[in-house]
N, CA, C and O atoms as CSV, one atom per row, in Angstrom:
chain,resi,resn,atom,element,x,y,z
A,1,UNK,N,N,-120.111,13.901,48.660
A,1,UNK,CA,C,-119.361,13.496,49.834
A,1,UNK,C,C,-117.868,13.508,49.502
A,1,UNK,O,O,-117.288,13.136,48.482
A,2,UNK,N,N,-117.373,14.069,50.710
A,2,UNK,CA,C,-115.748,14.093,50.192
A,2,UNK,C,C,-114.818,12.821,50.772
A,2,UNK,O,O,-114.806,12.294,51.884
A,3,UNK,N,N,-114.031,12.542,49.536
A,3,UNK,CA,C,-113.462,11.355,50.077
A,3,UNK,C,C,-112.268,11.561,50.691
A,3,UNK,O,O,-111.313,12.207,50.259
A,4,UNK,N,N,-112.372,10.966,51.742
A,4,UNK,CA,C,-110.831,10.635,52.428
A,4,UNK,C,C,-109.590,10.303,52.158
A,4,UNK,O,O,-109.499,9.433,51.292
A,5,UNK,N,N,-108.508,10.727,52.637
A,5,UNK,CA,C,-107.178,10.602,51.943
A,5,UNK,C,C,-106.366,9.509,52.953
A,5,UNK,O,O,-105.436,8.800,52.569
A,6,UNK,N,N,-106.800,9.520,54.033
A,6,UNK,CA,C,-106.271,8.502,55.258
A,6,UNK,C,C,-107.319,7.357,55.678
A,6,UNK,O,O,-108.517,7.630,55.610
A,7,UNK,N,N,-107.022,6.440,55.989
A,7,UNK,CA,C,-108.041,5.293,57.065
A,7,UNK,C,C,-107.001,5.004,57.757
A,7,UNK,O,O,-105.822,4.755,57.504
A,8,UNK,N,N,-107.898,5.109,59.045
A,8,UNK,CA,C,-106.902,4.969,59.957
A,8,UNK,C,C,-107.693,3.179,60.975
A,8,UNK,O,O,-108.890,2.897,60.912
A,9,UNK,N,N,-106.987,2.592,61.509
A,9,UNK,CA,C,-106.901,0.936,61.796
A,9,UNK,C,C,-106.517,0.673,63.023
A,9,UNK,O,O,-105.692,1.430,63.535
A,10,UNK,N,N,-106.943,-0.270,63.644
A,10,UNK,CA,C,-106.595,-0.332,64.963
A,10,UNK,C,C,-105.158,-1.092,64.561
A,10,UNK,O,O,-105.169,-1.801,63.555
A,11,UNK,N,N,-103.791,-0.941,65.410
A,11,UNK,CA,C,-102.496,-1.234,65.070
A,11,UNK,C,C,-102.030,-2.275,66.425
A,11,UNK,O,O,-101.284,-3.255,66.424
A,12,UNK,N,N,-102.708,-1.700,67.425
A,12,UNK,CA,C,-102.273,-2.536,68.910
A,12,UNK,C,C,-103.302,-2.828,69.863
A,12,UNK,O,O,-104.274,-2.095,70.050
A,13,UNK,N,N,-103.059,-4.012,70.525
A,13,UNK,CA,C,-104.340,-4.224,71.183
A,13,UNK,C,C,-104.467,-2.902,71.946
A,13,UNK,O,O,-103.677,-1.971,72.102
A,14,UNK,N,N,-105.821,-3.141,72.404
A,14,UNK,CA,C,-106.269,-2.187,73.932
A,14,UNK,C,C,-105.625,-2.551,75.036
A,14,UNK,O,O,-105.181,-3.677,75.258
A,15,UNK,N,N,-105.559,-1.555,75.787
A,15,UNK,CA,C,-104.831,-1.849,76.991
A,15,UNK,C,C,-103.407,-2.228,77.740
A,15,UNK,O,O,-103.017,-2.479,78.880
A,16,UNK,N,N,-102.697,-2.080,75.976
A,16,UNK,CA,C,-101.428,-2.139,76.254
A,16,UNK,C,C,-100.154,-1.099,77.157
A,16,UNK,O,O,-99.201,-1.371,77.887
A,17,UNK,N,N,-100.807,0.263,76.597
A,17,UNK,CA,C,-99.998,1.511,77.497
A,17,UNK,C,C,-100.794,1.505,78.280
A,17,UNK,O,O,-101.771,0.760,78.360
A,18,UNK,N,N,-100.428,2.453,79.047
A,18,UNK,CA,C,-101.624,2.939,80.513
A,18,UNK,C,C,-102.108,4.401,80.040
A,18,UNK,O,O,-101.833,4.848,78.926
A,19,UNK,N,N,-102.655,4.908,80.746
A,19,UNK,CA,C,-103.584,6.195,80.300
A,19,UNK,C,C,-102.471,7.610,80.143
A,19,UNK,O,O,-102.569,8.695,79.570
A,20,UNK,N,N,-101.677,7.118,80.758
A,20,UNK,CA,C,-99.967,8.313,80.738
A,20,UNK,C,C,-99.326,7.994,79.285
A,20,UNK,O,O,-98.139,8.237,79.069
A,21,UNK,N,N,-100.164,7.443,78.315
A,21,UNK,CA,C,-98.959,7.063,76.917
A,21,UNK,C,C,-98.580,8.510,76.438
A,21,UNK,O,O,-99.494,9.308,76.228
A,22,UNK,N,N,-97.432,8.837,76.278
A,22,UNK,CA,C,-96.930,10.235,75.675
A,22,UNK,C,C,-95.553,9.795,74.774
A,22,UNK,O,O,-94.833,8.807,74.921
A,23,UNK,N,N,-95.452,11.019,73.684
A,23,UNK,CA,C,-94.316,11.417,73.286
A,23,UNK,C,C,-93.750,9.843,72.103
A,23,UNK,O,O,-92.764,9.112,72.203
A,24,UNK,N,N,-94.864,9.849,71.108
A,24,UNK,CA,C,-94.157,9.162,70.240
A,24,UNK,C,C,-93.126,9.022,69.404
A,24,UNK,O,O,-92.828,10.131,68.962
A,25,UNK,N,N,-92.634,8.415,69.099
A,25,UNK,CA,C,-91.384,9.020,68.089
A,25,UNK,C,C,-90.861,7.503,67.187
A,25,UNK,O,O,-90.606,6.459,67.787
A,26,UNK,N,N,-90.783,7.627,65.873
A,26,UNK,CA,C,-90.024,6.746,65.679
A,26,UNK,C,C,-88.670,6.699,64.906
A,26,UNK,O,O,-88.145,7.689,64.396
A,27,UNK,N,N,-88.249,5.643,64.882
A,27,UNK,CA,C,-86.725,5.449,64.472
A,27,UNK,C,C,-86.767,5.191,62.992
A,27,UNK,O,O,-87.769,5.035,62.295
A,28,UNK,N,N,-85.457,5.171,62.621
A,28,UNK,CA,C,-85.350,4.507,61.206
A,28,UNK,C,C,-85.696,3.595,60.585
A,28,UNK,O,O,-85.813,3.568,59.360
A,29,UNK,N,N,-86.002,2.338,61.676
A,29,UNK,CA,C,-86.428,1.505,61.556
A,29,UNK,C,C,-87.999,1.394,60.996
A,29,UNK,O,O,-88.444,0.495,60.284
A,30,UNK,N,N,-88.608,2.385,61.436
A,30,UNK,CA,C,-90.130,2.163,61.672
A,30,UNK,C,C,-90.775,1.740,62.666
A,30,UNK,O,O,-91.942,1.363,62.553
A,31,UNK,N,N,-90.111,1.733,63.821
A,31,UNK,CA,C,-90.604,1.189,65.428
A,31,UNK,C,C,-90.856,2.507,65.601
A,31,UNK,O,O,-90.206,3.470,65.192
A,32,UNK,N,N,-91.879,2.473,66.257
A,32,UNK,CA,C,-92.927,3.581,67.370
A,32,UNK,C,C,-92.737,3.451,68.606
A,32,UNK,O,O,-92.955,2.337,69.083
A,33,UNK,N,N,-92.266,4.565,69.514
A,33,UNK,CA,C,-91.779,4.230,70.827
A,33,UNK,C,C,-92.512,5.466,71.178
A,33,UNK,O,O,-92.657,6.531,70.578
A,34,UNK,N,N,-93.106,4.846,72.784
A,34,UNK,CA,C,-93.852,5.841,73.576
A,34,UNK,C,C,-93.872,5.332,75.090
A,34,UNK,O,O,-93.680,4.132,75.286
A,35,UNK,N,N,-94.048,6.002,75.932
A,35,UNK,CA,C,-93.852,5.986,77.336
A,35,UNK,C,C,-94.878,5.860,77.971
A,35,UNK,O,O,-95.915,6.514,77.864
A,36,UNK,N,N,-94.573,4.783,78.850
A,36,UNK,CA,C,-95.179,3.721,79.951
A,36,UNK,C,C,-96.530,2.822,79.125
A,36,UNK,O,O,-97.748,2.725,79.276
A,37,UNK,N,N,-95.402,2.221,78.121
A,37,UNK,CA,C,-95.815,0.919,77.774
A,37,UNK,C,C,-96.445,-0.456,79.317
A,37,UNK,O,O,-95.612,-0.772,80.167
A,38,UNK,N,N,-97.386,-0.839,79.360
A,38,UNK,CA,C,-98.197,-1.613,80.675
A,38,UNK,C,C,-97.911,-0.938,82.001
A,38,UNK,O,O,-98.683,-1.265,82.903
A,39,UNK,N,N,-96.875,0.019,82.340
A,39,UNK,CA,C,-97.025,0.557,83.499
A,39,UNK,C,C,-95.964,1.881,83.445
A,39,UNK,O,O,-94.986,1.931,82.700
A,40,UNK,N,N,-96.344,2.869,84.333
A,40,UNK,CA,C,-95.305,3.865,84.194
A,40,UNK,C,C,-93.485,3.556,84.365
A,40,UNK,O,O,-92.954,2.776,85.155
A,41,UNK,N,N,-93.125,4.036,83.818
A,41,UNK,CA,C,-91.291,4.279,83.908
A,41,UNK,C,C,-90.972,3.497,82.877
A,41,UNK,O,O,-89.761,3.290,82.797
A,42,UNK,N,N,-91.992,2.712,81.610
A,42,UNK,CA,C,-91.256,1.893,80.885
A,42,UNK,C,C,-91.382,2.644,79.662
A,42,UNK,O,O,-92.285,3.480,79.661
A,43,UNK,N,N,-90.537,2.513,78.404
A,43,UNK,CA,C,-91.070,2.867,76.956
A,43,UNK,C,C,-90.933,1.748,75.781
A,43,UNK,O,O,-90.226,0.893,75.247
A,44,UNK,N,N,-92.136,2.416,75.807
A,44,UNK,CA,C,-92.428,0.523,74.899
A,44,UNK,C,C,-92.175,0.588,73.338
A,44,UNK,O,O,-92.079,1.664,72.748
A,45,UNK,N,N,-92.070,-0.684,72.693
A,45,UNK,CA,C,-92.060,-0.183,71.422
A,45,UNK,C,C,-93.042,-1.183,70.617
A,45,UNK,O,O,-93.224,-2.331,71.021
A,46,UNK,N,N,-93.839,-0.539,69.130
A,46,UNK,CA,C,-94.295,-1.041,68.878
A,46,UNK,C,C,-93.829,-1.415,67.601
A,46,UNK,O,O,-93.086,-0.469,67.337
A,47,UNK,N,N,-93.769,-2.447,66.305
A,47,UNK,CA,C,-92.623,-2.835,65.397
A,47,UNK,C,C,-94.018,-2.315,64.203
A,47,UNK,O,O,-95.233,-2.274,64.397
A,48,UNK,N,N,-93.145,-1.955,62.900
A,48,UNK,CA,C,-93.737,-2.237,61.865
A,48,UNK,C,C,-95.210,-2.773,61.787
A,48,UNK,O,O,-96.261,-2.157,61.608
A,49,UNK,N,N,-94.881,-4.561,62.038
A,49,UNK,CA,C,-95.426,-5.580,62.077
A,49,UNK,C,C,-97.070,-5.507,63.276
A,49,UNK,O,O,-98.107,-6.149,63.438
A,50,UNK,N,N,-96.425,-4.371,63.812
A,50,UNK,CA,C,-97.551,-4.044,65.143
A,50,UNK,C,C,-97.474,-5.309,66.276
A,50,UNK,O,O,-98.512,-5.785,66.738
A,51,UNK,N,N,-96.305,-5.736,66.620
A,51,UNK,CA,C,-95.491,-5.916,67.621
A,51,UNK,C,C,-95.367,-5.355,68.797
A,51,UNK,O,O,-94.461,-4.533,68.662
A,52,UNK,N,N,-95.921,-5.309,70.332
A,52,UNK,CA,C,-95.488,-4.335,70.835
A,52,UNK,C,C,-94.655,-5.161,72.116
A,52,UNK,O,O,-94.635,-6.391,72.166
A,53,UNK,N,N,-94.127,-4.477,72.909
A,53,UNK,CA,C,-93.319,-4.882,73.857
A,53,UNK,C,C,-92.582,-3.662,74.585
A,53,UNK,O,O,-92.338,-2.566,74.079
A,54,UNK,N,N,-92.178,-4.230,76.312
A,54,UNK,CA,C,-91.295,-3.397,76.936
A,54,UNK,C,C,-89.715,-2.979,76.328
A,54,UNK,O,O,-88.871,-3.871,76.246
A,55,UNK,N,N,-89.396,-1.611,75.925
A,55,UNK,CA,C,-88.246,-1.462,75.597
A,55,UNK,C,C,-87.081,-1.850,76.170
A,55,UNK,O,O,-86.143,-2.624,75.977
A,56,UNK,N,N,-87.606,-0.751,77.219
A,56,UNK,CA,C,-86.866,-0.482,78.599
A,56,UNK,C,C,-87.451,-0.379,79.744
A,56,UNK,O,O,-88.549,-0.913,79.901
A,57,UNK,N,N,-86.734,0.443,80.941
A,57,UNK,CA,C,-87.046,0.821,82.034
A,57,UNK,C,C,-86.184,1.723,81.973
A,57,UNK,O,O,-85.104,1.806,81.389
A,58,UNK,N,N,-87.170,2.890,83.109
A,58,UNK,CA,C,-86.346,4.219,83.419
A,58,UNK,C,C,-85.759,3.722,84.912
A,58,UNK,O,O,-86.214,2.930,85.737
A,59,UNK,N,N,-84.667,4.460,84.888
A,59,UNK,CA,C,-84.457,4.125,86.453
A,59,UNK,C,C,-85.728,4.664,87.646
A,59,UNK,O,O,-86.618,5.475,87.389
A,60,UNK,N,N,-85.549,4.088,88.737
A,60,UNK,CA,C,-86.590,4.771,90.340
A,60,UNK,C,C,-86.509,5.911,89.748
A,60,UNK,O,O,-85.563,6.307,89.067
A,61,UNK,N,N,-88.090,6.807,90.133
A,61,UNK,CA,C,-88.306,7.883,90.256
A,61,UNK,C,C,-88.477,8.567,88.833
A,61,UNK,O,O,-88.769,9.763,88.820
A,62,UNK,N,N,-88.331,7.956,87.756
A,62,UNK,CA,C,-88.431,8.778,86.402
A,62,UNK,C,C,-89.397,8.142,85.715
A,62,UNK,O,O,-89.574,6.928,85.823
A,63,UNK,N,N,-90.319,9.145,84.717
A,63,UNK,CA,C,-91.138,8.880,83.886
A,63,UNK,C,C,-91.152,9.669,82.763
A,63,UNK,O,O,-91.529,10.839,82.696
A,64,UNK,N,N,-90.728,8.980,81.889
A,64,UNK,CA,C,-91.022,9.513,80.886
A,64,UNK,C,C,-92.500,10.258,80.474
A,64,UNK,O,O,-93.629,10.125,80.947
A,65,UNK,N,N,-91.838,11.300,79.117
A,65,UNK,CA,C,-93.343,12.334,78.967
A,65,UNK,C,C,-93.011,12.655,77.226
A,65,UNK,O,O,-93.925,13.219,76.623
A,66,UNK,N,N,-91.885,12.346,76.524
A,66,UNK,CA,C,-91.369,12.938,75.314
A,66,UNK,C,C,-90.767,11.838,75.001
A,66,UNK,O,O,-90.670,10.974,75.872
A,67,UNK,N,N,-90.178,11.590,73.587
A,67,UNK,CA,C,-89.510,10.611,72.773
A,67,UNK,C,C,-88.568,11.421,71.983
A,67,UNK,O,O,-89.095,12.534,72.003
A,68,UNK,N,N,-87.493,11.512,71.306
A,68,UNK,CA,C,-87.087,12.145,70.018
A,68,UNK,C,C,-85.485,11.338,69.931
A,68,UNK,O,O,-84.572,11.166,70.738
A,69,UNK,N,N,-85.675,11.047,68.790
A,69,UNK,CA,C,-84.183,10.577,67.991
A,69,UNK,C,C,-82.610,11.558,67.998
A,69,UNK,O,O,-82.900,12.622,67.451
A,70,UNK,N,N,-81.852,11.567,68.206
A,70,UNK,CA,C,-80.840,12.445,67.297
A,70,UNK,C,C,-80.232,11.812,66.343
A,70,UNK,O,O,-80.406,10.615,66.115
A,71,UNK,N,N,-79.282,12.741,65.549
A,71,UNK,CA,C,-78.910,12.350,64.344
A,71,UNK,C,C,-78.422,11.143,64.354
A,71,UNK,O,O,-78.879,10.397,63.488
A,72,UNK,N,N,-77.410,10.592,65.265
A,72,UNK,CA,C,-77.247,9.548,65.277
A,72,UNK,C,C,-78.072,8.152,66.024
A,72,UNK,O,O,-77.464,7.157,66.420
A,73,UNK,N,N,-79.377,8.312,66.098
A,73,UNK,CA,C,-80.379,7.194,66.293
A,73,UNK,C,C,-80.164,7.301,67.888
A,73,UNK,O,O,-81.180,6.938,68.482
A,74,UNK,N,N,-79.454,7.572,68.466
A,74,UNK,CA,C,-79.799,7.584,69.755
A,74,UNK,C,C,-81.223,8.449,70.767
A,74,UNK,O,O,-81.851,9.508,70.759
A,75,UNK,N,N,-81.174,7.619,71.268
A,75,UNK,CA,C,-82.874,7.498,71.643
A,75,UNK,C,C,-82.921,9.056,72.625
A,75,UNK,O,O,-81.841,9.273,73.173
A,76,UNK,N,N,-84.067,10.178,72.911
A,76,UNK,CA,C,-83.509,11.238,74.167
A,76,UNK,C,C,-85.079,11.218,74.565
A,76,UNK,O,O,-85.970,11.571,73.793
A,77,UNK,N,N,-85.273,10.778,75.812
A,77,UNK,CA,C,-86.058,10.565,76.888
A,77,UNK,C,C,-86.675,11.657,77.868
A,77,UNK,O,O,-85.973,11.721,78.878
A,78,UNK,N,N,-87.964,12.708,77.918
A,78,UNK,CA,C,-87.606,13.799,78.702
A,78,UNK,C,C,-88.381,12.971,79.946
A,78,UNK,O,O,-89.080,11.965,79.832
A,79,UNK,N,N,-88.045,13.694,81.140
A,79,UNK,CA,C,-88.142,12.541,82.420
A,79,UNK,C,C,-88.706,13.954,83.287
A,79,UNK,O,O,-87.949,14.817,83.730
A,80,UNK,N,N,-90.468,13.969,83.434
A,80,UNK,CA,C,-90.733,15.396,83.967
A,80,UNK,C,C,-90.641,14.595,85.354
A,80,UNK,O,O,-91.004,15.717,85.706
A,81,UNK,N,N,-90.524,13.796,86.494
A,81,UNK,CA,C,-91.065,13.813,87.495
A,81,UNK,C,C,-89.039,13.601,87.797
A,81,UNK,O,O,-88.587,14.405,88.611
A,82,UNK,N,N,-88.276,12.860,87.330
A,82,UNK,CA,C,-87.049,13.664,87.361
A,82,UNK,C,C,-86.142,14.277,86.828
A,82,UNK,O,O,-84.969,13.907,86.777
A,83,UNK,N,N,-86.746,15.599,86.233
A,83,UNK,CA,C,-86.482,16.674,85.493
A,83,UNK,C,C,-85.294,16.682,84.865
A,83,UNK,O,O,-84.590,17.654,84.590
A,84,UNK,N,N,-85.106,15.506,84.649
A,84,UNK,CA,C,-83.821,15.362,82.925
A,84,UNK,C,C,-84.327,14.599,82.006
A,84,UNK,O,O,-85.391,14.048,81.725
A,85,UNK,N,N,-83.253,14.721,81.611
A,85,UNK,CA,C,-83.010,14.080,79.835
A,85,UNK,C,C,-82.327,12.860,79.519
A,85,UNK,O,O,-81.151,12.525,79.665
A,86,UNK,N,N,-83.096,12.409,79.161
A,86,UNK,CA,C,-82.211,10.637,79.352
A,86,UNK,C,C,-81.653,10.374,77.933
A,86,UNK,O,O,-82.307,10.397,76.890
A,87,UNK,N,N,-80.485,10.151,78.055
A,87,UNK,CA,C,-79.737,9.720,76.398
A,87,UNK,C,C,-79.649,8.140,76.346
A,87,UNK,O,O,-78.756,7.671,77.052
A,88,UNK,N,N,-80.525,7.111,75.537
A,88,UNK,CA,C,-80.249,5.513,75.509
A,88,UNK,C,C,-79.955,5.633,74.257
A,88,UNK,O,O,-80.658,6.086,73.354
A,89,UNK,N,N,-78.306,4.987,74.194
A,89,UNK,CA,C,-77.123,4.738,73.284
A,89,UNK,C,C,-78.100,3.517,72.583
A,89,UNK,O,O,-79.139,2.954,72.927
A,90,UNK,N,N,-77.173,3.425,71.396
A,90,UNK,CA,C,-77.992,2.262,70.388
A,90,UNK,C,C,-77.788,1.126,70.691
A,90,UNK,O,O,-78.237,0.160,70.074
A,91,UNK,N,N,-76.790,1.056,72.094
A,91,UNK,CA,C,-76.541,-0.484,72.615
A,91,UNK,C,C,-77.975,-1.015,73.769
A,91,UNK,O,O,-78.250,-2.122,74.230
A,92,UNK,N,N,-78.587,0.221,73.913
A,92,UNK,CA,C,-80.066,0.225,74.992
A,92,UNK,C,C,-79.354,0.002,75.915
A,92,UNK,O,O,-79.182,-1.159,76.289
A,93,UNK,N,N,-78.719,1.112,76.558
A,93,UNK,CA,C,-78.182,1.278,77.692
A,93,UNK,C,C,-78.073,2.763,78.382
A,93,UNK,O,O,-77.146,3.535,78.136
A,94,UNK,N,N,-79.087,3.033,79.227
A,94,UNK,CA,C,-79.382,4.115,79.913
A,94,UNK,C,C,-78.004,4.857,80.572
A,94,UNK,O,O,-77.389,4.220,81.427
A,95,UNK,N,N,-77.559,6.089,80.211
A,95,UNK,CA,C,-76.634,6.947,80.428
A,95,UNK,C,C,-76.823,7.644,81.727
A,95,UNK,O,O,-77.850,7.546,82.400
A,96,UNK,N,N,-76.035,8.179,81.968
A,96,UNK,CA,C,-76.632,9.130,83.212
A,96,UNK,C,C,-76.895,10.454,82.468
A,96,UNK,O,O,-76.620,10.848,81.334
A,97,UNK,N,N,-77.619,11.069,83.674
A,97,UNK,CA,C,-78.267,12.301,83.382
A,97,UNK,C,C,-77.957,12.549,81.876
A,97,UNK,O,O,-77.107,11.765,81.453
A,98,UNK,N,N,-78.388,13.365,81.032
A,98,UNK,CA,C,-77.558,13.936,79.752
A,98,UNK,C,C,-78.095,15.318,80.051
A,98,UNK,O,O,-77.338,16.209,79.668
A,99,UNK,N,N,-79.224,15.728,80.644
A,99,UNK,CA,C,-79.363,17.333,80.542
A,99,UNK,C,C,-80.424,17.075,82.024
A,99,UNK,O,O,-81.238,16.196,82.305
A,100,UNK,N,N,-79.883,18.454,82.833
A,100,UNK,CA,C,-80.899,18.480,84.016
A,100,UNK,C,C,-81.507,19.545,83.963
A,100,UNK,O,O,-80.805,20.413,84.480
A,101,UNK,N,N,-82.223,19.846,83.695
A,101,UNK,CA,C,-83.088,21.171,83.964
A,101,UNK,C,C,-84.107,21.371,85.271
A,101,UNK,O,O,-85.029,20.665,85.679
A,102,UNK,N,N,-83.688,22.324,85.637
A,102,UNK,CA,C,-84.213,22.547,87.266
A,102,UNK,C,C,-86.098,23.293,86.706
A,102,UNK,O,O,-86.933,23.284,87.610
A,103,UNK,N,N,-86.444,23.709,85.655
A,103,UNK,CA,C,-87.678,24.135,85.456
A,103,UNK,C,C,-88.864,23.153,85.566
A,103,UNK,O,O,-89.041,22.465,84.561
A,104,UNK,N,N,-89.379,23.034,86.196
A,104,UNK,CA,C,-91.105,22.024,85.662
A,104,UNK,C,C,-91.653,22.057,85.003
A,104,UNK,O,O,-92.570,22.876,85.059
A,105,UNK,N,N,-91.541,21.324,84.039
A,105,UNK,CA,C,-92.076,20.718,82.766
A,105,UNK,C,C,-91.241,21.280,81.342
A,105,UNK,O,O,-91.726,21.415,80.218
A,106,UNK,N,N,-90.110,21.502,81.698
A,106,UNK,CA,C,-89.178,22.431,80.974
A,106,UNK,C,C,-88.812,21.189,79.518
A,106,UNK,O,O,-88.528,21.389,78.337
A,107,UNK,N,N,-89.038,19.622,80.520
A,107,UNK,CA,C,-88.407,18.456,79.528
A,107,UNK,C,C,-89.325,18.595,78.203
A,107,UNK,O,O,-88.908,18.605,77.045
A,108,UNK,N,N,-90.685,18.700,78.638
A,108,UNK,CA,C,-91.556,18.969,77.482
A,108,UNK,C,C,-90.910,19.646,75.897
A,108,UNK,O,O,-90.710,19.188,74.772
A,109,UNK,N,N,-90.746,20.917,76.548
A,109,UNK,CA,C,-90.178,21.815,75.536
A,109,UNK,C,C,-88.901,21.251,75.162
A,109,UNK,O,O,-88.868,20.949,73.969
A,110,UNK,N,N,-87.959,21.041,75.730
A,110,UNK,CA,C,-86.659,20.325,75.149
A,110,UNK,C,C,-87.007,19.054,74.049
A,110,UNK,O,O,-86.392,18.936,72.989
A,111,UNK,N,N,-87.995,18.214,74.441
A,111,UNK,CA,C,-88.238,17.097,73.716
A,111,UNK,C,C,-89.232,17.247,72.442
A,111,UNK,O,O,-89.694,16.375,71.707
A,112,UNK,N,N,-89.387,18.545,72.438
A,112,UNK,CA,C,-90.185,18.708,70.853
A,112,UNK,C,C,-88.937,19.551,70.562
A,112,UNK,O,O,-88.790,20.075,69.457
């Protein structure tokens, strides 16, 4: 029998995201952030410690679908139902637009 190199553990209760959880990503920190933490438009984070909680909120009409860092820790959000790119500064404060792309489902590809 071959032995395993991973075990993998339950980290967060059940039922914390909703069935839309997408686009993990984490920070320097070691927080895990993914989208629509207990209900859509939020991204939640979960700590080290397996902590979880509401990050944020997207503004009306956006849902997140992607997560990814840039170099400087700022958070980039792809938003398919309103087809941009959300930049949250390290103060957690939602920017306007940062990229609009008129394609459907175009945020996908931007956010990998």
């Amino acid at each position: 029998m071959k032995e395993s190199r991973f075990v993998s553990e339950v980290w967060t209760e059940r039922g914390g995201f909703t069935e839309g959880i997408e686009g993990p990503a984490c920070d320097k920190e070691g927080n895990v952030y993914a989208v629509n933490y207990e209900r859509e438009s939020t991204i939640g984070r979960v700590t080290p410690e397996g902590e979880c909680s509401v990050f944020l909120e997207l503004p009306p009409g956006s849902i997140g679908n992607g997560i990814r860092f840039d170099s400087r820790g700022n958070m980039l959000i792809a938003d398919y139902v309103g087809h941009r790119i959300w930049r949250v500064l390290l103060i957690r404060e939602i920017s306007n637009g940062y990229v609009r792309m008129p394609l459907e489902d175009a945020e996908n590809f931007a956010a990998w």
